[in-house]
C-alpha positions, 0 to 999 in steps of 0.5 A, a space after each residue: 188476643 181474644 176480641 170482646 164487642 158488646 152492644 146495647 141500644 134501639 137497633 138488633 144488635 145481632 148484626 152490629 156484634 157480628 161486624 164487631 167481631 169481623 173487625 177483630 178477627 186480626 187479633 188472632 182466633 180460634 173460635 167465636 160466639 155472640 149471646 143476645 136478649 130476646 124481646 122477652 128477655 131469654 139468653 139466646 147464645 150460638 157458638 162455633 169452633 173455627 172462623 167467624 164465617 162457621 157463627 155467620 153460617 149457623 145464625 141463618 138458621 138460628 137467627 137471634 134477635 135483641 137490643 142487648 148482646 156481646 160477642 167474642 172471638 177466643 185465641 185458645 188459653 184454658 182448653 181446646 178450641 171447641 165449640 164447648 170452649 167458646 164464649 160466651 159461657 152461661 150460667 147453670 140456668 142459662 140467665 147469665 152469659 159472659 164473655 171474657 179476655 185474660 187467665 183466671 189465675 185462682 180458677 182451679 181453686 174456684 172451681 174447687 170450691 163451685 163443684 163442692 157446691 154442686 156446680 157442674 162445668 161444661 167447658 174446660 176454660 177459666 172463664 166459667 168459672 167467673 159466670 158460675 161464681 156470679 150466678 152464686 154470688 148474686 144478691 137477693 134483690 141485687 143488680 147485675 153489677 151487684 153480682 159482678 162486683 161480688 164475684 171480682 172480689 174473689 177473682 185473681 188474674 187478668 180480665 177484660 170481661 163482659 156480661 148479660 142476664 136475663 135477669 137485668 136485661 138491657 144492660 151490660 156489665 163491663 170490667 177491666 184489669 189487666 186486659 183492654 176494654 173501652 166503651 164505644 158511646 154512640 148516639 140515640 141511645 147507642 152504646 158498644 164494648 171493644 177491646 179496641 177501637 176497631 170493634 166500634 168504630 164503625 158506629 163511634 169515634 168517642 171511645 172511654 178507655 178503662 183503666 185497671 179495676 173499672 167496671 162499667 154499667 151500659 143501659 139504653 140510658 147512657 152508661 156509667 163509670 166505677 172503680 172496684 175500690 173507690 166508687 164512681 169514677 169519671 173517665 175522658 172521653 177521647 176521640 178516635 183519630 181514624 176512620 173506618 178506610 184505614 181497617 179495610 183492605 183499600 184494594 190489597 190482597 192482604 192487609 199486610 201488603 197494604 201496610 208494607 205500602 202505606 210505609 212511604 206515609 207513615 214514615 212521613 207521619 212519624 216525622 211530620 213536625 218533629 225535624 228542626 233542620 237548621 238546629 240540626 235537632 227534633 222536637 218532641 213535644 211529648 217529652 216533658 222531662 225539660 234538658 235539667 233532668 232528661 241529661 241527669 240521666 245515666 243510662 237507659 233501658 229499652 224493653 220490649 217484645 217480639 218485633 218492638 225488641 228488635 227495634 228497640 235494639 236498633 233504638 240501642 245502637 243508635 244511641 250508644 253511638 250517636 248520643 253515647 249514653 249507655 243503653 240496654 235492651 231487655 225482653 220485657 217478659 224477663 224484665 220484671 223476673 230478673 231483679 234489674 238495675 233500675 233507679 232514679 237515674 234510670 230512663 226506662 223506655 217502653 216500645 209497643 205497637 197496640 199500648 197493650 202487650 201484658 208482659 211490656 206493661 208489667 216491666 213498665 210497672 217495675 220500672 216505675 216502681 223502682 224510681 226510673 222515668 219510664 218514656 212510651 213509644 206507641 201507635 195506639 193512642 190512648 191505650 193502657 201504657 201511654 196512659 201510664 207512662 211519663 211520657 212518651 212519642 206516638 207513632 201516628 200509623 194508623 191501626 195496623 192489622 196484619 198480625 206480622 208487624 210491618 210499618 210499625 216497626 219502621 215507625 219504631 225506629 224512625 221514632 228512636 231515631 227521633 229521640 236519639 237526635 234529640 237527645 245527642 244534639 243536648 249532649 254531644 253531637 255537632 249541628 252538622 252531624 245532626 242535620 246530616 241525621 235530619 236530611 236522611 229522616 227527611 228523605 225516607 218517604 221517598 226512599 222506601 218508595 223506590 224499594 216498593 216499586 222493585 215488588 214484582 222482582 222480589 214475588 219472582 225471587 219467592 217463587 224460587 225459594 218457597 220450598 225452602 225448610 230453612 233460612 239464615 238471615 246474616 247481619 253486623 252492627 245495625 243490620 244485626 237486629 234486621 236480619 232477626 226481624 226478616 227471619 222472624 217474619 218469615 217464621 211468623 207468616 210462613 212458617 218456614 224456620 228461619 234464624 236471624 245471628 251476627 254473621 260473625 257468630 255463623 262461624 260459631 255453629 250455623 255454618 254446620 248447617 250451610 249447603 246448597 239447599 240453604 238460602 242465606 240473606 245476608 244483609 250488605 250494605 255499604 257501612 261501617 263493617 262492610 268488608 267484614 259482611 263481604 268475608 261472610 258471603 265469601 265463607 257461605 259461598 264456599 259451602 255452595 250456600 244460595 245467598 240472597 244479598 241486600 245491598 246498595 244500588 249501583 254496589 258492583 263488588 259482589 256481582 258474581 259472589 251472591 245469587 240474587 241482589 236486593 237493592 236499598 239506597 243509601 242513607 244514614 248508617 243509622 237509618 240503613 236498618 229501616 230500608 234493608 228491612 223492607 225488602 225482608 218483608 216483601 220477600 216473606 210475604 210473598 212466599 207465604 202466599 205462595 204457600 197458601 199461608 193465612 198472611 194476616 192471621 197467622 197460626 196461632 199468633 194474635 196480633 196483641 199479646 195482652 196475657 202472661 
């Protein structure tokens, strides 16, 4: 969601926190805002509604000049998006400015109590009320974090929170809980905030994550660590494994696009090292359970949200069926709400692309708290749940940018198909159906290669259906959890209403719907339920339904019965979910650019979901 960058050093921090802010644009945003100390130490702060470039236009005009700033970008929570509501927000006197990620849950009890105490708020947010409670609280001859600190006692909720004053100038205060936050240590006496990695890169690849109830102090000195309840602390310093190229378009119109096409190497870098093709099997050195206690288990429980749900229910029929382990897929925002059956003989797994989504870490926290070995399935390394988790495997896809999530989740899957095979092959499946499993992860790259090239035919299939007001996406077995995903990313990217069923379940309300202006994809290929899918089509086909079919190459049955063919090769069953997928996310994008769409920022979206 929001984006935080702050900077303290010997360089104007004006144009570094600027870059910052256009490196998390992708989070999702409504308006942005930067505060900068002045040579003389006075809170110099600019904020506009709408996009960074409305702040970059108004600062050729009011330019702000200073070695010390923060900056943000807000995705609307407390409050319109107005120029009123966006960050920083200041102090009653205007020595205070701060920058915060997260929801205040106690904020209308405290602004309660502040306006009883003559404190008159000018923006509708939680956040201001965490600056007027610092200003409050500061202590006669006390330092900034002296006030921080003391106003934190008092909050509830989450936060990821920066802060300046001209009162303590050259410094920033930082905290965290429940909101990703991490310090960016450069050299010369260069130091940055992010709330990721993407806002600092570009000057540091040594990066110190907070964890949960950490706050920071940064000065041109260097900076140090606390922890609210127990006093200094010290945190490792990681480094960031990639560089500023994998953030930039790379001559992509969009960066959606260039994720969809960098899906050949990702799947290759989820795989690099892990397949064992004589023993048919993986290795994951992640996974630190040895054979004794991975086997004591029962049962596993998948939870995750939004995309990662849909792989984690792919990750469900896999191992049902090829490690025969009971399985089961939970939204990680009902998880924690519903009393679940979880113990000691339980493996939790935990599927998210940014190691963040609020609602995913709070299952992961129940789920330990209950006594289940909880694994990770991540992308960013480092983040909060690969911290927290076990154990657990990385996807090593690099920063995805795009909003709509697309070769993380083709990451997702290969990854699930790789804890599958290592699992099964210690339980009960053959050497040879796990080389067989082994050969098609092998072939992948190459394979979703050949579907990229077939790009131009599905922008030309867009341009037909662009004006549609509804889709239907069919699928059985695996390709259930595909056609949910193609329709979620033509909702999300286009804002087309789309709806993903089993395509035995059309027949239990949707077919009221099917008529010659609705376009259907129904997901076909050759499989274990095929000739079912084929009883599908010829049911929507009977309602003049326009059906779109992905299918295998050189299938021929249909010809005739499906207006437009979208072809995969063949592969593993289980694997099958990865190619189908990949055409739904040409055939999304392309439409929505057709219709003017922001692809990479979609309305309302924010790329990580790190608040309830």
């Amino acid at each position: 969601m929001c984006g935080i960058v702050g900077y303290v050093g010997p360089k104007n921090a004006t144009p570094i926190l600027v870059e910052g802010l256009r490196r998390l644009e992708y989070r999702g945003y409504d308006s942005a805002g930067l505060t900068v100390l002045g040579k003389d130490g006075a809170v110099q702060t600019l904020r506009r509604a709408g996009k960074l470039k409305e702040l970059e236009s108004a600062l050729k005009s009011e330019a702000l000049t200073g070695r010390c700033g923060i900056g943000h970008t807000r995705w609307a929570t407390h409050g319109p998006p107005t120029q009123g509501n966006a960050h920083p927000h200041l102090s009653a006197d205007g020595s205070i400015a701060l920058v915060h990620n997260g929801i205040i849950e106690n904020a209308s009890t405290l602004r309660k109590k502040l306006l009883e105490e003559g404190v008159e708020f000018q923006s509708d947010t939680d956040t201001e009320v965490v600056v007027h409670l610092i200003d409050h609280l500061w202590p006669q001859d006390g330092s900034l974090e002296d006030a921080v600190v003391a106003a934190l006692e008092q909050v509830i909720g989450a936060y990821g929170i920066a802060v300046v004053s001209s009162r303590d100038p050259e410094k920033i205060v930082v905290a965290r809980q429940g909101s990703p936050l991490l310090l960016g240590v450069g050299s010369n006496g260069e130091f940055l905030v992010g709330s990721d990695a993407a806002a600092v890169v570009a000057h540091t690849r040594e990066v110190v994550y907070l964890n949960d109830g950490d706050y920071a102090v940064l000065t041109p000195e260097g900076y140090r660590t606390y922890h609210l309840r127990q006093g200094p602390v010290q945190r490792q310093v990681h480094q960031v494994t990639w560089d500023l190229a994998a953030i930039e378009k790379g001559g992509f119109e969009h960066f959606m696009l260039k994720e969809i096409f960098e899906q050949p190497r990702t799947l290759e870098d989820v795989t690099r090292g892990r397949l064992l093709e004589e023993e048919g099997s993986a290795r994951l050195g992640g996974i630190t359970l040895d054979d004794r206690e991975l086997l004591s288990m029962e049962r596993i429980v998948i939870t995750a949200c939004g995309t990662s749900w849909h792989s984690a229910l792919i990750g469900e029929y896999m191992l049902e069926e090829l490690a025969r382990i009971p399985t089961k897929v939970e939204y990680a925002s009902e998880f924690r709400y519903k009393n679940p059956v979880v113990d000691d003989k339980t493996l939790v797994i935990v599927v998210s692309q940014s190691g963040e989504t609020a609602d995913t870490l709070a299952a992961l926290r129940e789920a330990k708290r209950r006594g289940a070995r909880v694994m990770g399935i991540v992308n960013v390394v480092g983040s909060t749940i690969a911290r927290e988790t076990d154990f657990g495997v990385y996807l090593h896809a690099g920063p995805e940018i795009g909003v709509a999530s697309t070769k993380a989740f083709t990451s997702q899957v290969a990854a699930l198909a790789l804890f599958t095979l290592y699992l099964a092959r210690r339980r009960n499946l053959s050497i040879l159906e796990g080389r067989k499993l082994v050969k098609a992860l092998q072939a992948l790259p190459g394979q979703v290669a050949e579907i990229l090239k077939h790009n131009d035919e599905i922008r030309e299939l867009a341009r037909r259906y662009q004006e549609a007001p509804n889709f239907l996406y069919l699928g059985r077995g695996y390709q259930f959890p595909v056609a949910l995903e193609g329709a979620l990313k033509l909702k999300e990217v286009s804002y087309i209403h789309a709806e993903g069923y089993p395509a035995a379940e059309m027949k239990h309300g949707p077919i009221a719907l099917i008529d010659e202006n609705m376009p259907v994809v129904v997901l076909a290929p050759h499989d274990g339920v095929y000739h079912k899918i084929i009883s599908n089509i010829e049911e929507v086909k009977a309602r003049d339904g326009q059906i779109i079919a992905v299918i295998n190459e050189g299938s021929d049955e249909l010809d005739g019965k499906v207006d437009h063919f979208l072809q995969v090769p063949e592969t593993h069953p289980a694997l099958l979910p990865i190619l189908t997928s990949v055409p739904l996310q040409l055939l999304a994008y392309h439409i929505a650019v057709l219709r003017g769409a922001d692809v990479d920022q979609p309305r309302n979206l924010a790329k990580s979901v790190t608040v309830e």
